[in-house]
PDB file with one MODEL, atoms N, CA, C and O in Angstrom:
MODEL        1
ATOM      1  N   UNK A   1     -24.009  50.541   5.022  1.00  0.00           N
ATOM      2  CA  UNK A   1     -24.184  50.133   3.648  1.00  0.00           C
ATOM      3  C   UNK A   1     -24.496  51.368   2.797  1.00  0.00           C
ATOM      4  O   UNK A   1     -25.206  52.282   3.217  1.00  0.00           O
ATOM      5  N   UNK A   2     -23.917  51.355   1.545  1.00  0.00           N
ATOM      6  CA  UNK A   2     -23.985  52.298   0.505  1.00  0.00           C
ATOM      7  C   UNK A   2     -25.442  52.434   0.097  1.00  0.00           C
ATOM      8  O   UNK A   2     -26.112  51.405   0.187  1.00  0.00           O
ATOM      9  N   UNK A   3     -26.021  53.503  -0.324  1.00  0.00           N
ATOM     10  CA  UNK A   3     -27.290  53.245  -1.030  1.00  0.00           C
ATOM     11  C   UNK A   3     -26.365  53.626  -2.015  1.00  0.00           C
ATOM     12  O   UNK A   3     -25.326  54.280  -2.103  1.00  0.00           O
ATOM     13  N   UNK A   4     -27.690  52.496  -3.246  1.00  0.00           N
ATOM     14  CA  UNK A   4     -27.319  52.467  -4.682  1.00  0.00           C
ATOM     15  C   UNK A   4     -27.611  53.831  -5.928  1.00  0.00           C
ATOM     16  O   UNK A   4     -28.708  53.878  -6.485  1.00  0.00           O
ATOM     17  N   UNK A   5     -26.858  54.549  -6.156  1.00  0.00           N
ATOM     18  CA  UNK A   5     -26.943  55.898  -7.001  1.00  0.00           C
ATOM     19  C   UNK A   5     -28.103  55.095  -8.062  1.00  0.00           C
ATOM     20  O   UNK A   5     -28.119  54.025  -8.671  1.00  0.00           O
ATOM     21  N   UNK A   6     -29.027  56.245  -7.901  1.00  0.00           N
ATOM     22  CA  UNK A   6     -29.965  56.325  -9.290  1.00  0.00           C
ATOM     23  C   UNK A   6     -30.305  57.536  -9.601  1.00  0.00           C
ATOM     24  O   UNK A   6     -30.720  58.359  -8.785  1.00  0.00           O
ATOM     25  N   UNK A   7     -30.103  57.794 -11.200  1.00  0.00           N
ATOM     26  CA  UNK A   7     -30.150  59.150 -11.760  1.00  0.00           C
ATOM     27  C   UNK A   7     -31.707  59.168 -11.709  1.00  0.00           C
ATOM     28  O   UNK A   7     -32.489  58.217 -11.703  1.00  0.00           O
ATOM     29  N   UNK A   8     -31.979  60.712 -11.669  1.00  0.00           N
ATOM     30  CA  UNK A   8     -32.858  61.340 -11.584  1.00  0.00           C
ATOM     31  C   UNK A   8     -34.074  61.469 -12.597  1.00  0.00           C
ATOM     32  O   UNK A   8     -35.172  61.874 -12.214  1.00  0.00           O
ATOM     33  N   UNK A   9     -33.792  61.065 -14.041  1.00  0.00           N
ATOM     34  CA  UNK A   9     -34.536  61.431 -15.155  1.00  0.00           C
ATOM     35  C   UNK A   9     -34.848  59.999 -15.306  1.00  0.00           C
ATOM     36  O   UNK A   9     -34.264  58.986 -14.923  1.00  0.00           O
ATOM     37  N   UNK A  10     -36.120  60.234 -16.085  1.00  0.00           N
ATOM     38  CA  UNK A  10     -37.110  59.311 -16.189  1.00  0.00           C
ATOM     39  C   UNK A  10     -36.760  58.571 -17.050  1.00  0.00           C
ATOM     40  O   UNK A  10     -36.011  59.134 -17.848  1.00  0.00           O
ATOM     41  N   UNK A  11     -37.082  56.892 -17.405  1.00  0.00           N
ATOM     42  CA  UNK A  11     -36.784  55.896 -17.819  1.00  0.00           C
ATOM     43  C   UNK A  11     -34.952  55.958 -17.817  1.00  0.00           C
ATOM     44  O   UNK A  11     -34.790  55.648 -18.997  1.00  0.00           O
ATOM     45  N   UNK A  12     -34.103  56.074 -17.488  1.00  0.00           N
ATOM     46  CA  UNK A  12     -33.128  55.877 -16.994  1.00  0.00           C
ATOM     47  C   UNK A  12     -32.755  55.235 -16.499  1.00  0.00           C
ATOM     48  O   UNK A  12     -33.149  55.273 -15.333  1.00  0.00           O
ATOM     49  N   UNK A  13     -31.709  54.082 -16.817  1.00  0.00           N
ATOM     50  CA  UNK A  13     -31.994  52.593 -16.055  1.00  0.00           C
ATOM     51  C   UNK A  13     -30.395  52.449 -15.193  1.00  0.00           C
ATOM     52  O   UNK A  13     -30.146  51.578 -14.360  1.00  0.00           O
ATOM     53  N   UNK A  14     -29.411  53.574 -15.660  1.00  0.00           N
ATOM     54  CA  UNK A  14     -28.357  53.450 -15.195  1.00  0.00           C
ATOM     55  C   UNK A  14     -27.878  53.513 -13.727  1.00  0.00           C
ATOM     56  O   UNK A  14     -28.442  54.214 -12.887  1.00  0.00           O
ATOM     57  N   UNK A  15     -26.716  52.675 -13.448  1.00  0.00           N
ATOM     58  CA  UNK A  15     -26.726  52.447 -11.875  1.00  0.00           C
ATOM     59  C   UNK A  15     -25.269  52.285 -11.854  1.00  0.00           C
ATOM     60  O   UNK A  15     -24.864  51.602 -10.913  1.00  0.00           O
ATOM     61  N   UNK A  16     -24.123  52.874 -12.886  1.00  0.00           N
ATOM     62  CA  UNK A  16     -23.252  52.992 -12.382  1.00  0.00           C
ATOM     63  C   UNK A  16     -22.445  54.357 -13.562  1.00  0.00           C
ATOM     64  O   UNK A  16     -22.834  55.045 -14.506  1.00  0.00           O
ATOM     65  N   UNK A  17     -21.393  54.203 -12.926  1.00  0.00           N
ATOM     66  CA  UNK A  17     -20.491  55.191 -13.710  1.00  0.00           C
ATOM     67  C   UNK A  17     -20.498  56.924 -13.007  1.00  0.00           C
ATOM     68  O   UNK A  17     -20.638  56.936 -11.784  1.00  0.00           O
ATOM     69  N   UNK A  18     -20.425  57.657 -13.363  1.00  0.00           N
ATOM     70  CA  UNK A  18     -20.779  58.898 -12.700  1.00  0.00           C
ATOM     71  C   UNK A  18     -22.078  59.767 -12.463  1.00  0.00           C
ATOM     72  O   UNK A  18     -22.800  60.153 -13.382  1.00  0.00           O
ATOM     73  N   UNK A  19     -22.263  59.995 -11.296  1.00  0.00           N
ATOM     74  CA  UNK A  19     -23.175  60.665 -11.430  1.00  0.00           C
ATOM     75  C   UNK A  19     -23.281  62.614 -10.582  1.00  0.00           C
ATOM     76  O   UNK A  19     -22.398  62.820  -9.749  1.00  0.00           O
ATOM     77  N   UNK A  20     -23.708  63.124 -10.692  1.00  0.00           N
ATOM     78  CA  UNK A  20     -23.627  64.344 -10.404  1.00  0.00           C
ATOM     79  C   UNK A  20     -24.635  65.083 -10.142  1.00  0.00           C
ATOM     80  O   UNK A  20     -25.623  65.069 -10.876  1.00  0.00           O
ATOM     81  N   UNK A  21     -24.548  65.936  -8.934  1.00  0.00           N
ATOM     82  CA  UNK A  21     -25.709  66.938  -8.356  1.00  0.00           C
ATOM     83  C   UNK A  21     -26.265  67.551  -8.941  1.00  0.00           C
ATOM     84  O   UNK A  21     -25.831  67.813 -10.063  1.00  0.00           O
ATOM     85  N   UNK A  22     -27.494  68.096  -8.512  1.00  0.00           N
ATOM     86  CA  UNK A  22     -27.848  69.697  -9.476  1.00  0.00           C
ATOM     87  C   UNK A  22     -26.886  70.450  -8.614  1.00  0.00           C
ATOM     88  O   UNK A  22     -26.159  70.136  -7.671  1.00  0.00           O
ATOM     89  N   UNK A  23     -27.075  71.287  -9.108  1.00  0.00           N
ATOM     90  CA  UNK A  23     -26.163  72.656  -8.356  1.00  0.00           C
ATOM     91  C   UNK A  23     -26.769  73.482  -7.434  1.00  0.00           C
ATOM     92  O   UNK A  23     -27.962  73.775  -7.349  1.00  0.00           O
ATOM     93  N   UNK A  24     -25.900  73.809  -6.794  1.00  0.00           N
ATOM     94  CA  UNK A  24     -26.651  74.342  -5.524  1.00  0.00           C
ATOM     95  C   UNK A  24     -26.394  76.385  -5.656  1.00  0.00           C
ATOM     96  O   UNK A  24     -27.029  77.070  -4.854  1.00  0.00           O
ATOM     97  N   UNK A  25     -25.510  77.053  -6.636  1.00  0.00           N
ATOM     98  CA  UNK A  25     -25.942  77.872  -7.712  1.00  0.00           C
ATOM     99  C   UNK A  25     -27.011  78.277  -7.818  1.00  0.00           C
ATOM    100  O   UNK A  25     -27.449  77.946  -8.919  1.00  0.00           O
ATOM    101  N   UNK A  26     -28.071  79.127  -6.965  1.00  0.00           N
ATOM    102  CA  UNK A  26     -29.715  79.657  -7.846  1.00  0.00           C
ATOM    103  C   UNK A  26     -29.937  79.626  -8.985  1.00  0.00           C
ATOM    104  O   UNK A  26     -31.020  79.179  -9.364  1.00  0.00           O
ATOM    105  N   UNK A  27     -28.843  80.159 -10.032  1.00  0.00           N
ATOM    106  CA  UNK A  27     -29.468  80.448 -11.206  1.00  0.00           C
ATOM    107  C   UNK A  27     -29.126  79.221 -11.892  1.00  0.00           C
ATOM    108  O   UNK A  27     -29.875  78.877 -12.807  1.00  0.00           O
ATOM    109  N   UNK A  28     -27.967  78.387 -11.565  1.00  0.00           N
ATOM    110  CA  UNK A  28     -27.712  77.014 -12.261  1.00  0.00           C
ATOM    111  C   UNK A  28     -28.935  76.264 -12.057  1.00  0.00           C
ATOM    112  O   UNK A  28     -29.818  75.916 -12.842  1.00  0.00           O
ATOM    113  N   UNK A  29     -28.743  76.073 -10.588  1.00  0.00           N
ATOM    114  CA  UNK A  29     -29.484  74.862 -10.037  1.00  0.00           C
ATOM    115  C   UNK A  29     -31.148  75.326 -11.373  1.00  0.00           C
ATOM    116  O   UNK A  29     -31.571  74.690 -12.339  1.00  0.00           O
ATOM    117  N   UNK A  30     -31.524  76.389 -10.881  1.00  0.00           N
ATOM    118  CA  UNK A  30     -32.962  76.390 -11.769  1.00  0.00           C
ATOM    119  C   UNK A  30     -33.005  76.501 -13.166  1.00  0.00           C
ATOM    120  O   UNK A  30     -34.059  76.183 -13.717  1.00  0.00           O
ATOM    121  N   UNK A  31     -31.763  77.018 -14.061  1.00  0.00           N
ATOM    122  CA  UNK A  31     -31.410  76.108 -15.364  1.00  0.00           C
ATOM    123  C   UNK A  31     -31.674  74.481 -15.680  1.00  0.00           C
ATOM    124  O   UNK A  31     -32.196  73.992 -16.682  1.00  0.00           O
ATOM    125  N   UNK A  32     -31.110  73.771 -14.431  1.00  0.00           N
ATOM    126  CA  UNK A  32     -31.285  72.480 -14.628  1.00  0.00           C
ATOM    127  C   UNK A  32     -32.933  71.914 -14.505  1.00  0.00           C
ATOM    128  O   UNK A  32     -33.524  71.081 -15.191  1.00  0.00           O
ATOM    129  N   UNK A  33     -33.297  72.555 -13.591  1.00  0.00           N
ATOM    130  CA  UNK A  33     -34.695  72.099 -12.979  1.00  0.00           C
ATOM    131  C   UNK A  33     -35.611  72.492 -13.969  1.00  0.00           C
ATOM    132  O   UNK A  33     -36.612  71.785 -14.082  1.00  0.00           O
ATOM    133  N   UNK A  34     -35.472  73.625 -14.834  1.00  0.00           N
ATOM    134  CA  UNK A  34     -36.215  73.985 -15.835  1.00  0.00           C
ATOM    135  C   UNK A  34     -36.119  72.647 -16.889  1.00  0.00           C
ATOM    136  O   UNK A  34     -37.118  72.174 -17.430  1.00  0.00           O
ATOM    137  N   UNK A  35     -34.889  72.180 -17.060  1.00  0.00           N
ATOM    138  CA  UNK A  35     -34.698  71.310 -18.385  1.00  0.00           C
ATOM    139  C   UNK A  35     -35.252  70.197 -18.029  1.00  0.00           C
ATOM    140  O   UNK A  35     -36.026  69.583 -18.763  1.00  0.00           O
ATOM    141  N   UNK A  36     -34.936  69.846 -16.947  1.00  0.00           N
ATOM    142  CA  UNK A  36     -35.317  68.334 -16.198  1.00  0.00           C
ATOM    143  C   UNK A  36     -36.921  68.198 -15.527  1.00  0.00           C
ATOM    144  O   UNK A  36     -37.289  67.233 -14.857  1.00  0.00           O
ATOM    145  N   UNK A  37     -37.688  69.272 -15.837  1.00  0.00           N
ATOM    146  CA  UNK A  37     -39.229  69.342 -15.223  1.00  0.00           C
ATOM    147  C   UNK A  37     -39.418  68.259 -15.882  1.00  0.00           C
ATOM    148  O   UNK A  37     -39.302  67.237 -15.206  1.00  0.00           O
ATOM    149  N   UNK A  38     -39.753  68.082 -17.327  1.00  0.00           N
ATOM    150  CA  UNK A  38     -40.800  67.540 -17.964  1.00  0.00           C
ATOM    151  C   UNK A  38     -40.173  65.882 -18.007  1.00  0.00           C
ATOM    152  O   UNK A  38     -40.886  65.047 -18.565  1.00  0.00           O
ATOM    153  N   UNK A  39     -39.202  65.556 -17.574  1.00  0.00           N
ATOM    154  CA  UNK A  39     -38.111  64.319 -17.548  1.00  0.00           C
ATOM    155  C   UNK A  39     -37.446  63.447 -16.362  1.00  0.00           C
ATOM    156  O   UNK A  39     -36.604  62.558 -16.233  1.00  0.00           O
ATOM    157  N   UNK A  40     -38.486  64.371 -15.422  1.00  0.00           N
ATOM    158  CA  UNK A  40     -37.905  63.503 -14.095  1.00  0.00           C
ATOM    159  C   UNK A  40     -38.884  62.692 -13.929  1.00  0.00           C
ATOM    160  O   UNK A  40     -40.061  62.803 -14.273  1.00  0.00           O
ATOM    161  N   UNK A  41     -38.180  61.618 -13.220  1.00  0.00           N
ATOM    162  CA  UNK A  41     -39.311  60.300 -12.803  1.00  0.00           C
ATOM    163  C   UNK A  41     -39.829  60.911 -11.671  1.00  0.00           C
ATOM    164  O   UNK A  41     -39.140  61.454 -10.808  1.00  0.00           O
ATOM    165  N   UNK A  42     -41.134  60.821 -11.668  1.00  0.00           N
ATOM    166  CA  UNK A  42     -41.930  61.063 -10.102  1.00  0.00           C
ATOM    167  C   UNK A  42     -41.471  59.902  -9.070  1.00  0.00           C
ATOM    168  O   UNK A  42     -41.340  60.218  -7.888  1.00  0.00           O
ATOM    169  N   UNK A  43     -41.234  58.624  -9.460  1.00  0.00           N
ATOM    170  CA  UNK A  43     -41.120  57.669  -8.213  1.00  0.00           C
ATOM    171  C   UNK A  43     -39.412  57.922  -7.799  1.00  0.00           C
ATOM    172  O   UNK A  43     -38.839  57.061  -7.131  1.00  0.00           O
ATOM    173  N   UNK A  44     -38.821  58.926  -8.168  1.00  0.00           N
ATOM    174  CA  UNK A  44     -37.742  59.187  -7.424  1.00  0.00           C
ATOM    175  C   UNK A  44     -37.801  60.625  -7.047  1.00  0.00           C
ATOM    176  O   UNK A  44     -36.757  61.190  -6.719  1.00  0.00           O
ATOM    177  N   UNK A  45     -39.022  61.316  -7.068  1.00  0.00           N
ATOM    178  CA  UNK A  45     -38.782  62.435  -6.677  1.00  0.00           C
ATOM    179  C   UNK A  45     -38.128  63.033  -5.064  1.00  0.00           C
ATOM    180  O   UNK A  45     -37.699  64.118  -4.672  1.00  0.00           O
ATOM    181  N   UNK A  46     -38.347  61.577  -4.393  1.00  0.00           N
ATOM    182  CA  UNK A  46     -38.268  61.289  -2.916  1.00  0.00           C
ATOM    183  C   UNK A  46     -36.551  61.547  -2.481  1.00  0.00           C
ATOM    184  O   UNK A  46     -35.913  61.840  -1.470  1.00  0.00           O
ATOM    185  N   UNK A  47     -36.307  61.266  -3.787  1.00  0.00           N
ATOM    186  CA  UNK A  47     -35.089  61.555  -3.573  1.00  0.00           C
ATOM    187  C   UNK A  47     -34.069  62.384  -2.443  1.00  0.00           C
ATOM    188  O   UNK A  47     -33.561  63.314  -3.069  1.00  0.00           O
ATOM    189  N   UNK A  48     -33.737  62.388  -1.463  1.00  0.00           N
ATOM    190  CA  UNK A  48     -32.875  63.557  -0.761  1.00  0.00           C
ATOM    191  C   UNK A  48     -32.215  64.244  -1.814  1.00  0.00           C
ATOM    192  O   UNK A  48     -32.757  65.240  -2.292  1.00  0.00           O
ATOM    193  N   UNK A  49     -30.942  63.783  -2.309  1.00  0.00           N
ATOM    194  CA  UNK A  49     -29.920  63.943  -3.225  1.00  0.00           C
ATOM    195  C   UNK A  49     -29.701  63.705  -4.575  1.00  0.00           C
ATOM    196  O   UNK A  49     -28.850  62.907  -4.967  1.00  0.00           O
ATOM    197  N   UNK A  50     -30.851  64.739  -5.747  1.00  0.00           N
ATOM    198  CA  UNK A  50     -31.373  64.025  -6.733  1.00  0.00           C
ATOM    199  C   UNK A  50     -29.742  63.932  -7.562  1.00  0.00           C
ATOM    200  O   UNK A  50     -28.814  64.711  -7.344  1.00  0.00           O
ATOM    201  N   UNK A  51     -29.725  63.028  -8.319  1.00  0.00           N
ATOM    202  CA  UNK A  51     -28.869  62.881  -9.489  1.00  0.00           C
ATOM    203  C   UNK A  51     -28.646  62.672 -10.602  1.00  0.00           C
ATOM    204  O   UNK A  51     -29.499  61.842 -10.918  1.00  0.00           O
ATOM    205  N   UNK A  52     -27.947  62.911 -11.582  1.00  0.00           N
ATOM    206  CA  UNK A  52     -27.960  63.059 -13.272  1.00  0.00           C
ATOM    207  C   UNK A  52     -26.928  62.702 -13.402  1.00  0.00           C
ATOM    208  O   UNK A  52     -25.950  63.336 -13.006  1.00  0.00           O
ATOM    209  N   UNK A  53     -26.863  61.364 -14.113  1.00  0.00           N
ATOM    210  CA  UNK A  53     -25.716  60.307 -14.677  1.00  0.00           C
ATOM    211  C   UNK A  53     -25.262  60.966 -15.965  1.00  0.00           C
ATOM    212  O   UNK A  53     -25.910  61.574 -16.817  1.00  0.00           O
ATOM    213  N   UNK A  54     -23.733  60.627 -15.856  1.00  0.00           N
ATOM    214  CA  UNK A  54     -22.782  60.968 -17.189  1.00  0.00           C
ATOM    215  C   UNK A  54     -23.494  60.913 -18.275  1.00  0.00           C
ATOM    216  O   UNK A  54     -23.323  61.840 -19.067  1.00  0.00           O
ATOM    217  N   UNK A  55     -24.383  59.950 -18.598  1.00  0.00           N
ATOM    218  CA  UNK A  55     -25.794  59.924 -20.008  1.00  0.00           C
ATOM    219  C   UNK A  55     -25.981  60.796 -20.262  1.00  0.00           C
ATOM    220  O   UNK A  55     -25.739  61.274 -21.370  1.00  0.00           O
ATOM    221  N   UNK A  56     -26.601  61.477 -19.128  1.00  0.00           N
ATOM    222  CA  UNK A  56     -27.250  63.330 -20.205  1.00  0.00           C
ATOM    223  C   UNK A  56     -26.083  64.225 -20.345  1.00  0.00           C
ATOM    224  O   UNK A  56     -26.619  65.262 -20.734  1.00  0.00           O
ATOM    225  N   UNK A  57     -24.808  64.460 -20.264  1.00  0.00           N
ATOM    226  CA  UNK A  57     -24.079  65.124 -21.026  1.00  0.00           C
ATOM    227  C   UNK A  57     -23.185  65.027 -21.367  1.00  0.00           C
ATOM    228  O   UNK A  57     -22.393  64.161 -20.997  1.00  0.00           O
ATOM    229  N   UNK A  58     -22.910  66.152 -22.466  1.00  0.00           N
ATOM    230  CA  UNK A  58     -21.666  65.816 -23.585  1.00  0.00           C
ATOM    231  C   UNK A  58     -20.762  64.974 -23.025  1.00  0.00           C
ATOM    232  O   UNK A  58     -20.853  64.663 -21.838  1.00  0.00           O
ATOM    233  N   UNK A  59     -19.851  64.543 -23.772  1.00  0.00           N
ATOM    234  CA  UNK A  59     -18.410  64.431 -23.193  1.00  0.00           C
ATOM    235  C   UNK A  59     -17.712  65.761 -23.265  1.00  0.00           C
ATOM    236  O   UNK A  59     -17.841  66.137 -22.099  1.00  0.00           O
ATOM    237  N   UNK A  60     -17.134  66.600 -23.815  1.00  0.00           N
ATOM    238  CA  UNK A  60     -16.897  68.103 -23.506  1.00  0.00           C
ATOM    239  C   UNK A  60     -17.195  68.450 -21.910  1.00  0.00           C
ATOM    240  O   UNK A  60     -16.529  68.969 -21.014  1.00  0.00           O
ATOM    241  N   UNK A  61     -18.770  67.803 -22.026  1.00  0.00           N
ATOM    242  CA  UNK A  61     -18.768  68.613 -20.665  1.00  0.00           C
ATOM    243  C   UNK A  61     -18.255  68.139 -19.105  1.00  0.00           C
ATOM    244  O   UNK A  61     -18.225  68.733 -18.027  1.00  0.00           O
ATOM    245  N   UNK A  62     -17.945  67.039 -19.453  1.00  0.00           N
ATOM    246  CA  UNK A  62     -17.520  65.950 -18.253  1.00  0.00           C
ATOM    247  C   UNK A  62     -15.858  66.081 -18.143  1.00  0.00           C
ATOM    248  O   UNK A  62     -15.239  65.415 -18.972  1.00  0.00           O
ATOM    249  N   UNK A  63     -15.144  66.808 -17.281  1.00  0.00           N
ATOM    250  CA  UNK A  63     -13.388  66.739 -16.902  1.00  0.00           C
ATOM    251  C   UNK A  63     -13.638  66.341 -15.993  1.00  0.00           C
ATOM    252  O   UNK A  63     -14.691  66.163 -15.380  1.00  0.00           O
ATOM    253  N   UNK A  64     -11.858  66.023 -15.697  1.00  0.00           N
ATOM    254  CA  UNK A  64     -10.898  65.525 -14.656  1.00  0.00           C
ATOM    255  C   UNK A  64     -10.742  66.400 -13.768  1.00  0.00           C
ATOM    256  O   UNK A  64     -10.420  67.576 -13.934  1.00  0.00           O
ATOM    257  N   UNK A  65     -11.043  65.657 -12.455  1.00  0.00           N
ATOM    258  CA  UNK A  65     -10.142  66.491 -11.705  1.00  0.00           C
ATOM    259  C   UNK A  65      -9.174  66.348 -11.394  1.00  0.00           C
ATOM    260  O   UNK A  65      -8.806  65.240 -11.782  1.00  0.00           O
ATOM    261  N   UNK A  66      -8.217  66.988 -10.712  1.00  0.00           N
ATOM    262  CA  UNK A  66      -6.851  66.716 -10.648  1.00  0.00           C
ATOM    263  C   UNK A  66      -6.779  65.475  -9.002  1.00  0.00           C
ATOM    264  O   UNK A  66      -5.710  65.375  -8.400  1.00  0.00           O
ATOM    265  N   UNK A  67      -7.832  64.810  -8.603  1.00  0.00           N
ATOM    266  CA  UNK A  67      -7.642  63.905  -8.213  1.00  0.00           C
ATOM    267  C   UNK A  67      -8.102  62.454  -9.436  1.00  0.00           C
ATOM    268  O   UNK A  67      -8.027  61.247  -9.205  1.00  0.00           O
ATOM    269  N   UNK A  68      -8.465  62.999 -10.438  1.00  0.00           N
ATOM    270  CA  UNK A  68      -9.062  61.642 -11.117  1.00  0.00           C
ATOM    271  C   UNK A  68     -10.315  61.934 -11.314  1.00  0.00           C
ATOM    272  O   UNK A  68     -10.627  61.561 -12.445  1.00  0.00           O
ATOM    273  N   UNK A  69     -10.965  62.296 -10.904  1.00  0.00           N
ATOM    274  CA  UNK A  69     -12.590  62.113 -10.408  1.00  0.00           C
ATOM    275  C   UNK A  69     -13.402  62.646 -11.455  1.00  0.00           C
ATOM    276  O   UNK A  69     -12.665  63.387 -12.106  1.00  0.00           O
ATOM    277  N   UNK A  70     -14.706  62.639 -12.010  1.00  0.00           N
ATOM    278  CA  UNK A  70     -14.938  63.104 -13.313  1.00  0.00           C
ATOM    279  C   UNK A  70     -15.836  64.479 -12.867  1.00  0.00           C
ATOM    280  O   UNK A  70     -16.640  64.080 -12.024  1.00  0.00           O
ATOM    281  N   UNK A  71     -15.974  65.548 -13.031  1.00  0.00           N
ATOM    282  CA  UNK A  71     -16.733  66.819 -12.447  1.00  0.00           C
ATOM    283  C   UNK A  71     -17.215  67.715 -13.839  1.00  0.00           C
ATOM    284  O   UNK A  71     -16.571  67.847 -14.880  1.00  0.00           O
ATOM    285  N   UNK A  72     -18.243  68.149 -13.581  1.00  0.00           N
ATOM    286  CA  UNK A  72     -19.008  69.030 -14.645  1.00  0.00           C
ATOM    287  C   UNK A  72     -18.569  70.378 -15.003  1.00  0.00           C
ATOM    288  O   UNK A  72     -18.737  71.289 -14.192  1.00  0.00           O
ATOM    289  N   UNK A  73     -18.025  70.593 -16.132  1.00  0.00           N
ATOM    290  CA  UNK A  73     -17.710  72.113 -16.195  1.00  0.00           C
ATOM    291  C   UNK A  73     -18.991  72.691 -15.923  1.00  0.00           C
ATOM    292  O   UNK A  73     -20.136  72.242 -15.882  1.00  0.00           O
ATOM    293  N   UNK A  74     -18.237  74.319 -15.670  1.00  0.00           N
ATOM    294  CA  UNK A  74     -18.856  75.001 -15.222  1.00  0.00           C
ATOM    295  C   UNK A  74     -20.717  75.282 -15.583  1.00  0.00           C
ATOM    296  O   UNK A  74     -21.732  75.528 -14.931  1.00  0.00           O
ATOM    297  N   UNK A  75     -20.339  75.062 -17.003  1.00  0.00           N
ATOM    298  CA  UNK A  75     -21.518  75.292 -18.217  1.00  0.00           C
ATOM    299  C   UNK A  75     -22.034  74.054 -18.368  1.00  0.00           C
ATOM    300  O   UNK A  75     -21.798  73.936 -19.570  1.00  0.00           O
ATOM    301  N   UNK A  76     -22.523  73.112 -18.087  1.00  0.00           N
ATOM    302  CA  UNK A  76     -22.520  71.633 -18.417  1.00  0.00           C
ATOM    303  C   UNK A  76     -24.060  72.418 -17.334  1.00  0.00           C
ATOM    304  O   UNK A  76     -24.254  73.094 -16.324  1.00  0.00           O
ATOM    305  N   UNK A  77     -24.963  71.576 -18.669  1.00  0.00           N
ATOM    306  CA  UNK A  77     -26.465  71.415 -18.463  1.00  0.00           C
ATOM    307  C   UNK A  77     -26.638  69.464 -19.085  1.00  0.00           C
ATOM    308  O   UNK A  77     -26.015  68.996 -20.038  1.00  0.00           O
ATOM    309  N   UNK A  78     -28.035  68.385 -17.851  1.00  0.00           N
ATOM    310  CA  UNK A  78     -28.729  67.745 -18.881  1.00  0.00           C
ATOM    311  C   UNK A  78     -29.130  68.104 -20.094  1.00  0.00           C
ATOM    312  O   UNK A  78     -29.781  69.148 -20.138  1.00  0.00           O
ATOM    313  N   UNK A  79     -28.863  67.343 -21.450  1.00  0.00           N
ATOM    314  CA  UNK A  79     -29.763  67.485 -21.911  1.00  0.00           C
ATOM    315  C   UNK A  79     -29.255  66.414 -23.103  1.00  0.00           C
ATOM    316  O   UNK A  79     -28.857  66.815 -24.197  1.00  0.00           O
ATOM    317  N   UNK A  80     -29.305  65.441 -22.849  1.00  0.00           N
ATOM    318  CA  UNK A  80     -29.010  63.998 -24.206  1.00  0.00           C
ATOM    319  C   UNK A  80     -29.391  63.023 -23.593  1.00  0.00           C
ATOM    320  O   UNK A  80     -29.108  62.768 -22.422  1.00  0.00           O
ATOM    321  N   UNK A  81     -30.216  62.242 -24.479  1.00  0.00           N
ATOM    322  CA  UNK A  81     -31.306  60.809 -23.471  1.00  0.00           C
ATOM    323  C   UNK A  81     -32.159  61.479 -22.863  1.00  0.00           C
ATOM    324  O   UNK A  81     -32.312  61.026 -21.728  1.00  0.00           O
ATOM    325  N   UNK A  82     -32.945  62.555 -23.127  1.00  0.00           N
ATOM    326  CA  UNK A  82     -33.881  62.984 -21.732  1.00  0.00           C
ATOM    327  C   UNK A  82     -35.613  62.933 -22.861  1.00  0.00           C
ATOM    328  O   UNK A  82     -35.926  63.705 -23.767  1.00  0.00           O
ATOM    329  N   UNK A  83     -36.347  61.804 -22.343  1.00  0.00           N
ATOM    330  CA  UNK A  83     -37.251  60.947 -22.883  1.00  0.00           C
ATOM    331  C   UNK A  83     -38.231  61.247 -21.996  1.00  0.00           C
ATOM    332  O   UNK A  83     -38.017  61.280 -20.784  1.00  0.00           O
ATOM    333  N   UNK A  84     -39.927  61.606 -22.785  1.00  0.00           N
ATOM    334  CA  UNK A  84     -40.753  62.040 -22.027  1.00  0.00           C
ATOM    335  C   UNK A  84     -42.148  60.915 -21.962  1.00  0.00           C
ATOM    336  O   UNK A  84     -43.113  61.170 -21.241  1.00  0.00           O
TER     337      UNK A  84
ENDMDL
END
């Protein structure tokens, strides 16, 4: 059985549509973690595989891949809906 995707940032109620990793990138990944300190829910910190739903960014920043699939440009940070 699937576990059910839940994004990472706090009061965030979404449970479908896309969602996407931090980056595994040093200097990305801790771009994100910087933005997302003050906005992550603690009761998912448990998380293995934290995640950040299509909500926190642009559309700009969300393409296609050439299978379909929706993937983060390169430059694509959270940061829209992020509620403290």
């Amino acid at each position: 059985m699937r576990r059910k995707k839940s994004c990472w940032v706090k009061d965030c109620a979404n449970k479908q549509g896309s969602f996407f990793e931090i980056p595994c990138d040093p200097k990305r990944r801790q771009i994100w973690l910087d933005i997302l300190a003050r906005f992550v829910d603690p009761s998912k910190m448990y998380l293995v595989q934290p995640l950040v739903c299509e909500n926190h960014f642009r559309n700009e920043d969300i393409l296609k891949s050439r299978s379909g699939k929706n993937v983060l440009s390169r430059t694509a940070v959270p940061h829209l809906y992020l509620v403290i």
